[in-house]
VEXFI-477024 format. One record per residue (C-alpha): residue in one letter; x, y, z. Coordinates in steps of 0.25 Angstrom, whole numbers, plus 2048, in hexadecimal, padded with zeros to 3 digits. Last residue first. Layout:
AXYZ
...
This chain:
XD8F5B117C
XD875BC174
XD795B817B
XD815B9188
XD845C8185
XD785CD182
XD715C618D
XD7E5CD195
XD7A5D9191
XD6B5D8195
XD705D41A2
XD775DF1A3
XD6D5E919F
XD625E21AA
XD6D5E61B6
XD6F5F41B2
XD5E5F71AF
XD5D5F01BC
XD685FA1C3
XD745F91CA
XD786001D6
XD735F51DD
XD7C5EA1DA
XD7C5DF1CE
XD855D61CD
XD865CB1C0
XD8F5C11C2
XD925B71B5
XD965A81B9
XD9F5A01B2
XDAC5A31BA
XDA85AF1C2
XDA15BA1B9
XDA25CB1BB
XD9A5D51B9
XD985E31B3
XD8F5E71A6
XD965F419E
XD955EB192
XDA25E7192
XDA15E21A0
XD965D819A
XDA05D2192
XDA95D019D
XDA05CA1A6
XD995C1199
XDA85BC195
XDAA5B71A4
XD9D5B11A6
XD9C5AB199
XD9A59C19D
XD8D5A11A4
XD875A01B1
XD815AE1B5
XD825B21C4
XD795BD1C9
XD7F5C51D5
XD7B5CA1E5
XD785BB1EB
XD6D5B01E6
XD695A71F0
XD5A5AD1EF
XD595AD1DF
XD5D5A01E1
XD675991D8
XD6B5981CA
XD7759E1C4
XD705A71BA
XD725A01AB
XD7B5A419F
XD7E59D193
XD7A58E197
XD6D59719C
XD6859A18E
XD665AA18C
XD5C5B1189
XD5C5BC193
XD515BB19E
XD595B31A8
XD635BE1A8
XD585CB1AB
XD535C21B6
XD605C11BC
XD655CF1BB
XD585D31C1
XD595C91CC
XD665CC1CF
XD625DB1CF
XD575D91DA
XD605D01E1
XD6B5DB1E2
XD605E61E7
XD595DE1F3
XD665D91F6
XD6C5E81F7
XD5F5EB200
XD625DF209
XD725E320A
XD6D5F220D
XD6F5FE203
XD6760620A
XD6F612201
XD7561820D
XD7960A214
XD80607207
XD86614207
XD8D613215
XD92605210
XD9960A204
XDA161520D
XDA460A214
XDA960220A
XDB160D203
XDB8611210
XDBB604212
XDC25FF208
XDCB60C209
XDCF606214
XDDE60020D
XDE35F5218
XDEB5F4222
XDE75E622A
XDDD5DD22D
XDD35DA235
XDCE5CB236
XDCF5CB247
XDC65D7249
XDBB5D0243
XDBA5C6250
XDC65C5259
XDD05CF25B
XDDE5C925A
XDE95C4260
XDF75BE259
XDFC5B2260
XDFB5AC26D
XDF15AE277
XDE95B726E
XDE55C7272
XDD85C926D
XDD75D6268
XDCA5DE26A
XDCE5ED266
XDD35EA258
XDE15ED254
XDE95DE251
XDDE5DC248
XDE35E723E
XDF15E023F
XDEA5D6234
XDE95C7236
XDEC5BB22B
XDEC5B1236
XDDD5B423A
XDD85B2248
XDCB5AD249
XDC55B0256
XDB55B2252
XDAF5BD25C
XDA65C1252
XDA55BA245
XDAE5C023A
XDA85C8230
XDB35CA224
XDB35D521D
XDB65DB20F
XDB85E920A
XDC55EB201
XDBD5EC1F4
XDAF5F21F3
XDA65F71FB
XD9B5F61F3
XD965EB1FB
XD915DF1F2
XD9D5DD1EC
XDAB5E31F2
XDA65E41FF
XDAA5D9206
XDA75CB20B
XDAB5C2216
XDA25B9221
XDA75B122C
XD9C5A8233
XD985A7241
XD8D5AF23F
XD895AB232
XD7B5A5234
XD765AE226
XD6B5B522F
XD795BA238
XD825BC230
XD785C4226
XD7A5C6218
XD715CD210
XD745CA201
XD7B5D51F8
XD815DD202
XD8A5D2207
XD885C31FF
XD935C31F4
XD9F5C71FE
XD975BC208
XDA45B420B
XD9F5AC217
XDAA5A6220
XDA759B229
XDAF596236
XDB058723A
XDAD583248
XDA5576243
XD9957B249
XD9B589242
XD9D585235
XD8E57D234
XD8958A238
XD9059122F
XD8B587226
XD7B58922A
XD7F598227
XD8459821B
XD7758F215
XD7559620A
XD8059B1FF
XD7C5A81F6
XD7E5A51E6
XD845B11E2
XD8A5AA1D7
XD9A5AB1D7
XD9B5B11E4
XD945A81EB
XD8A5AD1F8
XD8D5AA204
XD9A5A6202
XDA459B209
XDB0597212
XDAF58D21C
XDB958C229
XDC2584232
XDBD57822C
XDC656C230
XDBA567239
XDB256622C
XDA956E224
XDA5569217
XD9556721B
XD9557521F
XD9A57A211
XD8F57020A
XD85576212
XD8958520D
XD89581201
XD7C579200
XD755841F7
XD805891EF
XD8157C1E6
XD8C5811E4
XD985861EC
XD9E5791EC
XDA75781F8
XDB657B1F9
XDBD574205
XDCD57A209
XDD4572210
XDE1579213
XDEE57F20A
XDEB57D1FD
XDDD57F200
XDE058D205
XDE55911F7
XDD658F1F1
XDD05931FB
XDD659E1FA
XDD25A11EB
XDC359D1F0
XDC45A71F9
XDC85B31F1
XDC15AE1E6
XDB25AE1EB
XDB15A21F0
XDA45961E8
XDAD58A1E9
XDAA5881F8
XDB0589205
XDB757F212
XDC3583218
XDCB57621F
XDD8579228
XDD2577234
XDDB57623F
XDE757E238
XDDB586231
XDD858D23F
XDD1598235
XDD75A6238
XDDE5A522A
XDD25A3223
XDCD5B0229
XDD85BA223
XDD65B4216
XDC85B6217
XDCA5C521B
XDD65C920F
XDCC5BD205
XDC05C7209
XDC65D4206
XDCC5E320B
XDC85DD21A
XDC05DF224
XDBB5D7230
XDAD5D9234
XDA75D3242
XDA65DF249
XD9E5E623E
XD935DE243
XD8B5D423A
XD7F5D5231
XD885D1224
XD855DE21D
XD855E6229
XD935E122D
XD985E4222
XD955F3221
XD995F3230
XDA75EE22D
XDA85F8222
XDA360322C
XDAD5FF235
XDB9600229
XDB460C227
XDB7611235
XDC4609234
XDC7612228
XDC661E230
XDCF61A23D
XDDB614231
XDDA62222A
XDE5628234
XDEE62322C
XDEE62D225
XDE2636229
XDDF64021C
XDE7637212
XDE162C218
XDD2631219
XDD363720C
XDD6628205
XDCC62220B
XDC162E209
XDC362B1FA
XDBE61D1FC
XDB3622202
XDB062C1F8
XDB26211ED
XDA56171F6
XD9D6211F5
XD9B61E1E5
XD956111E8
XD9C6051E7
XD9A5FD1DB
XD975EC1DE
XDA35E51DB
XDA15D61DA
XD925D21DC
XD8F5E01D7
XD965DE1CC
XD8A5E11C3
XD8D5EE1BF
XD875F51B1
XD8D6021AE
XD8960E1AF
XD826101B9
XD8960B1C3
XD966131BF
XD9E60E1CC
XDA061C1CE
XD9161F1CF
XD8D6161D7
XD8561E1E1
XD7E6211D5
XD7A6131D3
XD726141E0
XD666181D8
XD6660A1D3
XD616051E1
């Protein structure tokens, strides 16, 4: 897959060496036309334009959809996760059960509300490690306070992929609490199916900014059909679809996906995502094949490491099975910090999270790329 580098052109793929692909993978050079056919399309059709990026904003929802093995119909979009998961906690009946269960292994913008919710509610954070009894010891913290649980499939600051998900929806579905699945670090880089997963009844959010190429302003939020939550923080959007549900009292709305819309936004976003997913079905650029790909390069970039001489209380791979490994390689080191920045100034790019050292690949990038940055980080280690 290196040949698509040249697709990549304006991200200078070739150039320099990117393993952000956990983080920010490069878009491909398509994805700038598009963009630039946002802002034609509103000089040419004023505001007009709204008919035209709802027709991108359909391809989005069908982009997603694919990726999750779901319909489109049951995608809500939004310009982030925290905008759509914000917008869900506030449909939960938290006056009757004002408990929220999740672990200590969020992505910040969850774990930062968390962090504020607790001030306000019962708020249960469960060890995200070991991560093999996570999802058990998730269910087993459910009471009849819960009005939900809050968790990863796969953890942000290791790629370790969490088991089990569907035995604890299950668990969550015979205590009438509702489950959200953040699979940001999961989508187009480990298949993920609702339906093989035993996610059905579960909520799932993500975006495009990692894995998806989309990059920023293209999250979602699959929302079960025919659920009737209705959220408190509501946009006007959701007062214009076709299948309202008029309320007995109160403010109506459509049920479903239609529920979470929001409000005026900038559909630039989705120009640029749809453009991007156009291409990936152009290049066969399938979840499956991209998995095939990312775990190649992972195993390169960990073999190459484990080969280096270098004593593991300096640096070691976070262990765990080469299986329940997601789309990165993590390095435990104390120099996590000082290695990223180092690195950068060696044309090598990616990023650490606390004491752990990320390193991304993605298919634009080649073995020859992948094997030079982990001989510059040797050199590096051996310095430090």
């Amino acid at each position: 897959m290196t040949s698509l580098s040249a697709h990549y052109s304006r991200f200078r793929v070739s150039e320099r060496v990117l393993l952000t692909g956990h983080s920010h993978q490069a878009w491909p050079d398509i994805a700038f036309a598009a963009q630039q056919q946002a802002w034609l399309d509103a000089a040419e059709f004023v505001d007009d334009k709204w008919d035209l990026a709802e027709c991108k904003a359909a391809e989005v929802r069908a982009g997603f959809a694919r990726l999750l093995g779901t319909s489109d119909g049951e995608i809500a979009l939004g310009q982030n996760t925290h905008e759509l998961v914000t917008r869900w906690i506030s449909a939960l009946p938290l006056r009757d059960r004002p408990s929220l269960i999740t672990t200590t292994g969020e992505f910040h913008s969850l774990r930062r509300q968390m962090d504020r919710l607790a001030e306000e509610l019962d708020v249960v954070k469960i060890a995200a490690t070991p991560v093999e009894t996570l999802a058990e010891r998730l269910a087993a913290a459910i009471s009849d306070r819960t009005a939900a649980v809050l968790t990863s499939s796969v953890l942000f600051e290791t790629a370790q992929i969490v088991s089990g998900l569907g035995d604890l929806a299950s668990a969550c579905a015979r205590r009438g609490v509702r489950l959200l699945v953040d699979a940001y670090h999961h989508l187009n880089v480990v298949p993920f199916d609702i339906t093989a997963m035993g996610l059905q009844h579960a909520f799932v959010t993500g975006g495009g900014y990692k894995y998806c190429q989309l990059g920023e302003g293209n999250a979602f939020l699959r929302v079960p059909s025919g659920d009737d939550l209705r959220p408190v923080l509501t946009g006007w959007f959701a007062e214009f679809d076709d299948k309202q549900v008029t309320a007995s009292t109160g403010v109506s709305y459509p049920t479903g996906a239609a529920a979470f819309k929001g409000a005026t936004y900038d559909p630039t976003s989705h120009y640029r995502a749809a453009a991007v997913f156009r291409f990936h079905e152009q290049q066969g650029m399938t979840a499956e094949r991209l998995h095939a790909i990312n775990q190649a390069q992972v195993r390169l970039l960990k073999r190459t490491f484990e080969r280096l001489p270098i004593h593991p209380d300096t640096a070691h791979v976070v262990e765990m099975p080469d299986d329940r490994r997601g789309g990165f390689l993590a390095i435990r080191t104390n120099t996590a910090r000082e290695l990223s920045d180092a690195l950068r100034r060696r044309n090598v790019w990616c990023d650490a999270r606390g004491d752990v050292l990320r390193l991304g690949p993605a298919p634009y990038v080649s073995d020859a790329q992948i094997i030079e940055a982990i001989e510059t980080l040797g050199s590096l280690l051996k310095r430090m």
